[in-house]
Residue frames as qw, qx, qy, qz and C-alpha x, y, z in Angstrom:
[[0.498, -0.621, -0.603, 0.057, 21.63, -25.18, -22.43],
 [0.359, -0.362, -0.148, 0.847, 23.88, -22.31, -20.88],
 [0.147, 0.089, 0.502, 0.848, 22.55, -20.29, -23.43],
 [0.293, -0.448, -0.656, -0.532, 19.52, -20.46, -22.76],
 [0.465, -0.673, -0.548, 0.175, 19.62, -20.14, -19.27],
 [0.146, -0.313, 0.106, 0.932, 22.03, -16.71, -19.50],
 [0.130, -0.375, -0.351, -0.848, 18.73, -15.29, -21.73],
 [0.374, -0.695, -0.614, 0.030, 16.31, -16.57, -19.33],
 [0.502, -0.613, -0.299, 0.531, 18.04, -14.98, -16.29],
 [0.056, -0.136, 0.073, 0.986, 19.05, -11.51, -18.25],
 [0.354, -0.535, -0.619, -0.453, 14.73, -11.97, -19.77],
 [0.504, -0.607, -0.608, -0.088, 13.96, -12.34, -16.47],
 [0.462, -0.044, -0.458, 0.758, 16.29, -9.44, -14.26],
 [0.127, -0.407, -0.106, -0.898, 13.98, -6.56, -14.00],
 [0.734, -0.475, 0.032, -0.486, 11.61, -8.62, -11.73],
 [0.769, -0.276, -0.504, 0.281, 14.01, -10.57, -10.33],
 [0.410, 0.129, -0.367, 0.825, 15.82, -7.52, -9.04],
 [0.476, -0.456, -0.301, -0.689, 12.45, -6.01, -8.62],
 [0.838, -0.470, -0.157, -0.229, 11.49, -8.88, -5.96],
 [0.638, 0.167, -0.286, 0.695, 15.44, -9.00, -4.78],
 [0.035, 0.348, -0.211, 0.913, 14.87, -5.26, -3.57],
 [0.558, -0.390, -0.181, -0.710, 11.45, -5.56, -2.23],
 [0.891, -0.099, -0.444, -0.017, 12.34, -8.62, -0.29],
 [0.640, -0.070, -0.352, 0.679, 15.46, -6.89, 1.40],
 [0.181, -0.327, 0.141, -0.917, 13.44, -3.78, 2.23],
 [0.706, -0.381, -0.294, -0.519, 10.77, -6.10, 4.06],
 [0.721, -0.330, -0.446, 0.415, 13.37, -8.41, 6.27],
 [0.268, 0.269, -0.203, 0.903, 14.83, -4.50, 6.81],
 [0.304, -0.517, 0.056, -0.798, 11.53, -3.43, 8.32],
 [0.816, -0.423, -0.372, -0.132, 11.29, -6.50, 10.34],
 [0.596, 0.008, -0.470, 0.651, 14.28, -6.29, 11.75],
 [0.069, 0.490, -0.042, 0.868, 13.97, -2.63, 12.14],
 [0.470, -0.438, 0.159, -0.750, 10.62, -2.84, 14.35],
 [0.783, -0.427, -0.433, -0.128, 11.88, -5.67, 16.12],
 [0.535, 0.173, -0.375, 0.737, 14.81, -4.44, 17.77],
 [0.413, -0.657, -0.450, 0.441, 14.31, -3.15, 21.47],
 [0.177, -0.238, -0.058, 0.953, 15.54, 0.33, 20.58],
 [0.244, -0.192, -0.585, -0.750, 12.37, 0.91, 18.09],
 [0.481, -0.617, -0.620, -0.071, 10.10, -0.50, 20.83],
 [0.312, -0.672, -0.568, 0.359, 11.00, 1.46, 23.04],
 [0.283, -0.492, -0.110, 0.816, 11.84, 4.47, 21.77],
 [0.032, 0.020, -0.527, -0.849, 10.14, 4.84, 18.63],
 [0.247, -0.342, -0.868, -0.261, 6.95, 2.81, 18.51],
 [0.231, -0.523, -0.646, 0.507, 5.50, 4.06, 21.66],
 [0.046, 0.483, -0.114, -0.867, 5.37, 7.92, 19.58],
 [0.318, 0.047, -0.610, -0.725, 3.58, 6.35, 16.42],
 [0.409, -0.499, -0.675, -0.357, 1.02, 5.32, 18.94],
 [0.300, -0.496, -0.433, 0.690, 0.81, 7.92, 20.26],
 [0.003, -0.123, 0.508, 0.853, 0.47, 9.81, 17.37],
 [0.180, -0.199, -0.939, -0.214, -2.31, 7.62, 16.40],
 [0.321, -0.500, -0.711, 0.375, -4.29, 8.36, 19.67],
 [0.111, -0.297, -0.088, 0.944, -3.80, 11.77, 19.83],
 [0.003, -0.239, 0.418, 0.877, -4.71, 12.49, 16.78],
 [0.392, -0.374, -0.780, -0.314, -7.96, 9.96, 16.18],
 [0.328, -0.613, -0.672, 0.255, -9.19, 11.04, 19.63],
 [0.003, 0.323, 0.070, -0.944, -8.67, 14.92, 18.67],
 [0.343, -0.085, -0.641, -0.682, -11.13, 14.05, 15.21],
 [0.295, -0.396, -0.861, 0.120, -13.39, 11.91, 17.37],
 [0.316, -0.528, -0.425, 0.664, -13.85, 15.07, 19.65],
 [0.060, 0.282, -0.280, -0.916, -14.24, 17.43, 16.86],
 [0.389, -0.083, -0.548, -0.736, -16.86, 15.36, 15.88],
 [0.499, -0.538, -0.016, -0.679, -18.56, 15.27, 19.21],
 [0.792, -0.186, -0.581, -0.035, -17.76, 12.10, 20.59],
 [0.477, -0.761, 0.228, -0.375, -15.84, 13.55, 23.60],
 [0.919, 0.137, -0.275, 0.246, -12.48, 11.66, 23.76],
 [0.201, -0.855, 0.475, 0.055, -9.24, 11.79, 25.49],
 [0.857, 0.340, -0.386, -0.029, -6.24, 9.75, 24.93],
 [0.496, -0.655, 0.570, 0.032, -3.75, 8.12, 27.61],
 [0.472, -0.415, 0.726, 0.278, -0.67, 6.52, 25.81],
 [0.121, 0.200, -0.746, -0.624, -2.81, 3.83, 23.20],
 [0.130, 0.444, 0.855, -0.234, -5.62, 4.14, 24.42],
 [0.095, -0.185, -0.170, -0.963, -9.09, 6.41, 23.33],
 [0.157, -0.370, -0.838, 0.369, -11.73, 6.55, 26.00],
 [0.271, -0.334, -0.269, -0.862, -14.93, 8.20, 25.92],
 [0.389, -0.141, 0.700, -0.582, -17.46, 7.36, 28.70],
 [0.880, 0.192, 0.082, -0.426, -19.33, 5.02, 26.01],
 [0.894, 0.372, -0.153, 0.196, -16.20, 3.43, 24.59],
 [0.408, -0.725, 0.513, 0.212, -12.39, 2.42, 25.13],
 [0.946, 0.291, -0.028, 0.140, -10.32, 0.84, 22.54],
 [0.821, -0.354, 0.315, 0.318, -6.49, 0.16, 21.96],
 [0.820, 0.544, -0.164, 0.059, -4.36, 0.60, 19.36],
 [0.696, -0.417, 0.563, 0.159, -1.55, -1.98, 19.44],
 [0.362, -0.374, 0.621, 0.586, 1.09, -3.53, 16.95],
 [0.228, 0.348, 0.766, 0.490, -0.35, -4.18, 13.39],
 [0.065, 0.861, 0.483, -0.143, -3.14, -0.96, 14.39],
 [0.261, -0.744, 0.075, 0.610, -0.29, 1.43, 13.40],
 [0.572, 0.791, 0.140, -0.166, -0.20, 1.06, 9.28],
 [0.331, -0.675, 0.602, 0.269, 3.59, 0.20, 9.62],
 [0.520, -0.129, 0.768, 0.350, 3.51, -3.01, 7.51],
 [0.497, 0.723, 0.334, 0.344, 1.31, -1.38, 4.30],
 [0.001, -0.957, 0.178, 0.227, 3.63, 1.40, 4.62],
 [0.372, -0.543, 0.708, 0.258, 6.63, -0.92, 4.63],
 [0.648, 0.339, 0.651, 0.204, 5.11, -3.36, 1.77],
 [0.363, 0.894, 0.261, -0.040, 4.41, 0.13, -0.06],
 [0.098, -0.858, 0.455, 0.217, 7.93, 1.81, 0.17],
 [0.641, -0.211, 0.729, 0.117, 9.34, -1.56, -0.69],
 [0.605, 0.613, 0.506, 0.046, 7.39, -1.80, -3.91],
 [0.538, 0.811, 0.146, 0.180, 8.61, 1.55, -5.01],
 [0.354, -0.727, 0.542, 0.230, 12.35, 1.52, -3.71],
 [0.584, 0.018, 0.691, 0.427, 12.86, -1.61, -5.68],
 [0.756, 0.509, 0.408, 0.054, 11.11, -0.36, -8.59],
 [0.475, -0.183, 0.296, 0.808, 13.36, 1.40, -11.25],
 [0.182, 0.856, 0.219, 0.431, 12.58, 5.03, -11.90],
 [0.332, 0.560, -0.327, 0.685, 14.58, 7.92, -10.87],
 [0.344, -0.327, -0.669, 0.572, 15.27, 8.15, -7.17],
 [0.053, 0.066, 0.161, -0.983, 13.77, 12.18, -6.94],
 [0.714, -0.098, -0.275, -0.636, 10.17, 10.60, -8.23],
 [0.590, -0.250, -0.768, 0.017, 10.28, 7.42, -5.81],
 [0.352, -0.153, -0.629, 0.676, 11.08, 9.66, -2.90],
 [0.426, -0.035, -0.112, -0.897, 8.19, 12.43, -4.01],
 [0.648, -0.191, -0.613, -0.411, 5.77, 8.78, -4.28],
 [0.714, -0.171, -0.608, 0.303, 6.78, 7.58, -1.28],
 [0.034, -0.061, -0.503, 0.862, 6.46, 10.54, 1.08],
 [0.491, 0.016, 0.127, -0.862, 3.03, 11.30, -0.27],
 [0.673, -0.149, -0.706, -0.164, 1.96, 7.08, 0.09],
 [0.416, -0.325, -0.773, 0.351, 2.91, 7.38, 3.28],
 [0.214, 0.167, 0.239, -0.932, 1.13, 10.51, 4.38],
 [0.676, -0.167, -0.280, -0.661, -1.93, 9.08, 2.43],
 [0.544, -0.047, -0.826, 0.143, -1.26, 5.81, 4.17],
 [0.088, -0.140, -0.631, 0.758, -1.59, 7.63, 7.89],
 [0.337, 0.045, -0.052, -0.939, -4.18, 9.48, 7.00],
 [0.640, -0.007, -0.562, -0.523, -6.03, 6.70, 6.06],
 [0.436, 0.059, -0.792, 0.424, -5.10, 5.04, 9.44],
 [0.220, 0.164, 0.535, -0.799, -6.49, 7.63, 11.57],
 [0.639, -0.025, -0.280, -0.716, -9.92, 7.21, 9.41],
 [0.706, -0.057, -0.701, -0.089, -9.67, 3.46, 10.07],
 [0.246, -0.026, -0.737, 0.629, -9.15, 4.12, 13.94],
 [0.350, 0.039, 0.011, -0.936, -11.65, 6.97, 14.04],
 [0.719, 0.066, -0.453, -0.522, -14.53, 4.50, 12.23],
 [0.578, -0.006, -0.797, 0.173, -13.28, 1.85, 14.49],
 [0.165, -0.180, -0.703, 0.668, -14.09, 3.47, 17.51],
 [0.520, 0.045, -0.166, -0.836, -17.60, 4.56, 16.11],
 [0.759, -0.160, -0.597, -0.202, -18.48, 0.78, 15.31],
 [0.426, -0.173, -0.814, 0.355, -17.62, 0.01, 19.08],
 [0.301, 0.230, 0.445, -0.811, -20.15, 2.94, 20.23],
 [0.522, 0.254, 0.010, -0.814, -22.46, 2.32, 17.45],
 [0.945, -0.011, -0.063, -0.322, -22.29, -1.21, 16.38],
 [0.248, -0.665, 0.696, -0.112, -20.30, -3.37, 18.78],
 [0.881, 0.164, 0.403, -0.187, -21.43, -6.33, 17.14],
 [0.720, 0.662, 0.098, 0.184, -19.39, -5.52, 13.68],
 [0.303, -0.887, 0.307, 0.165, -16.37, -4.06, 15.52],
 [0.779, -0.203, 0.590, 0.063, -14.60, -7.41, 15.02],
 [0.659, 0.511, 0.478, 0.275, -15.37, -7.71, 11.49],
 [0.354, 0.916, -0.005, 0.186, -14.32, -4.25, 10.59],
 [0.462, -0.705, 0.516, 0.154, -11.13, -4.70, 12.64],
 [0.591, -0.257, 0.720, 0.256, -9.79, -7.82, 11.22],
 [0.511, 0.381, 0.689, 0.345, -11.33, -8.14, 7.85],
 [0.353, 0.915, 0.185, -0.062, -13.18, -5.06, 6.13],
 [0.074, -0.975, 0.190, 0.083, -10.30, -2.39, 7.25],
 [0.593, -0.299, 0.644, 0.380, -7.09, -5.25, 6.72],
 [0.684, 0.269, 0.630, 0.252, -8.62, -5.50, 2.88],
 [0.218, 0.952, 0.211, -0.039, -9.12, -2.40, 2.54],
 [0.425, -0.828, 0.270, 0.247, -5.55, -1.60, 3.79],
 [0.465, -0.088, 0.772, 0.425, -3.68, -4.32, 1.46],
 [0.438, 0.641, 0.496, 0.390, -5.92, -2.96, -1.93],
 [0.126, 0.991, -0.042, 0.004, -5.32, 0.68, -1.19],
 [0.078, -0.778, 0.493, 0.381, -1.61, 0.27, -0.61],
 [0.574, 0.155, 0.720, 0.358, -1.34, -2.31, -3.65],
 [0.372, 0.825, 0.383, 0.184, -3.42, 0.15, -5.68],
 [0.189, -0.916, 0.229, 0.269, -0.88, 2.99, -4.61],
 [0.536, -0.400, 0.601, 0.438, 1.83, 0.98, -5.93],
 [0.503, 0.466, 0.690, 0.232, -0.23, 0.45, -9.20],
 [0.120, 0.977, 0.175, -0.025, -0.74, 4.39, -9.45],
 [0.206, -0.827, 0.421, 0.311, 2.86, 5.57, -8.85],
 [0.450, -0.200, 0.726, 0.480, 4.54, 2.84, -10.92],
 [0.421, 0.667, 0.574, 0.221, 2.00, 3.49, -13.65],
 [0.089, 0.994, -0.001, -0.061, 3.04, 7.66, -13.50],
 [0.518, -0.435, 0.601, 0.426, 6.67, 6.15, -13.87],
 [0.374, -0.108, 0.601, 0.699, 6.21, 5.08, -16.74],
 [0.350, 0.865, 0.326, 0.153, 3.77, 7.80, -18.32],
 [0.169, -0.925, 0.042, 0.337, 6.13, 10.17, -17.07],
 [0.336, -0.576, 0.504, 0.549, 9.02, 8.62, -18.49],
 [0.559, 0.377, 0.651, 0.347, 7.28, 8.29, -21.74],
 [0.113, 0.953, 0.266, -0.095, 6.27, 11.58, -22.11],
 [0.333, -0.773, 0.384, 0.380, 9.85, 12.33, -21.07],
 [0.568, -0.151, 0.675, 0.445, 10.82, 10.14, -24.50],
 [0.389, 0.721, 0.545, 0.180, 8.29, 11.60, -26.63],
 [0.067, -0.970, 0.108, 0.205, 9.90, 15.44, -25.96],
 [0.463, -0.582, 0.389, 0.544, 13.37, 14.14, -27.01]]
């Protein structure tokens, strides 16, 4: 019976250590962005960021915005953007995914800077588009807040993880086929 369970548990280490890593890189961002120094000194700048930056696009495409703090106000619209509007926790679910996974550290940290730079990017579209549906249909705001743009969020960074961990291992096949 030992025997069997010492094959299971070496069968099974790759995804236990897998979900082991990924698990201690998720309580790590909770902690991280609950701790009073992060509110106040961090958080308040990545929405800000946010604002700025969605209410400089907005304006470039005519809408006539400004931003105060986390807010974007136009004289037809005003919206927020508050805790979970900032793309922190599919960043943090992404990085997680490909810290734990095993492939060389110099290709997780190349995947992971350019997830999360597609990740923002994709934020400010989702803020932008949000503050379009509340000038242009404030009926569907709701729905594209909470549902559309959340599913979208959780399949694009799931599908990121699927893309980088898939160029892991072409890469490191390729890299076996040359020796």
């Amino acid at each position: 019976m030992t025997n069997n369970n010492t094959s299971w548990l070496e069968e099974k280490k790759p995804i236990l250590r897998l979900l082991g890593f990924f698990t201690l890189g998720i309580i790590v961002y909770m902690i991280f962005t609950s701790l009073p120094f992060f509110k106040e000194n961090i958080y308040p700048y990545i929405i800000m960021m946010n604002s700025s930056v969605s209410s400089v696009i907005l304006s470039i495409l005519g809408y006539g915005t400004t931003w105060d703090a986390d807010k974007i106000l136009s004289a037809d619209a005003q919206i927020s953007i508050k805790k979970g509007c900032d793309a922190l926790a599919p960043i943090a679910i992404f990085s997680s995914v490909l810290l734990a996974y095993p492939a060389d550290w110099s290709k997780k940290f190349k995947a992971v800077l350019l997830g999360i730079l597609t990740l923002l990017a994709v934020n400010i579209i989702r803020i932008v588009s949000l503050f379009m549906f509340e000038i242009h249909a404030p009926h569907l705001f709701d729905l594209m807040h909470l549902v559309i743009w959340q599913g979208i969020f959780i399949f694009l960074a799931l599908m990121l993880c699927f893309y980088w961990i898939k160029s892991f291992e072409t890469k490191a096949e390729d890299h076996a086929e040359t020796e």
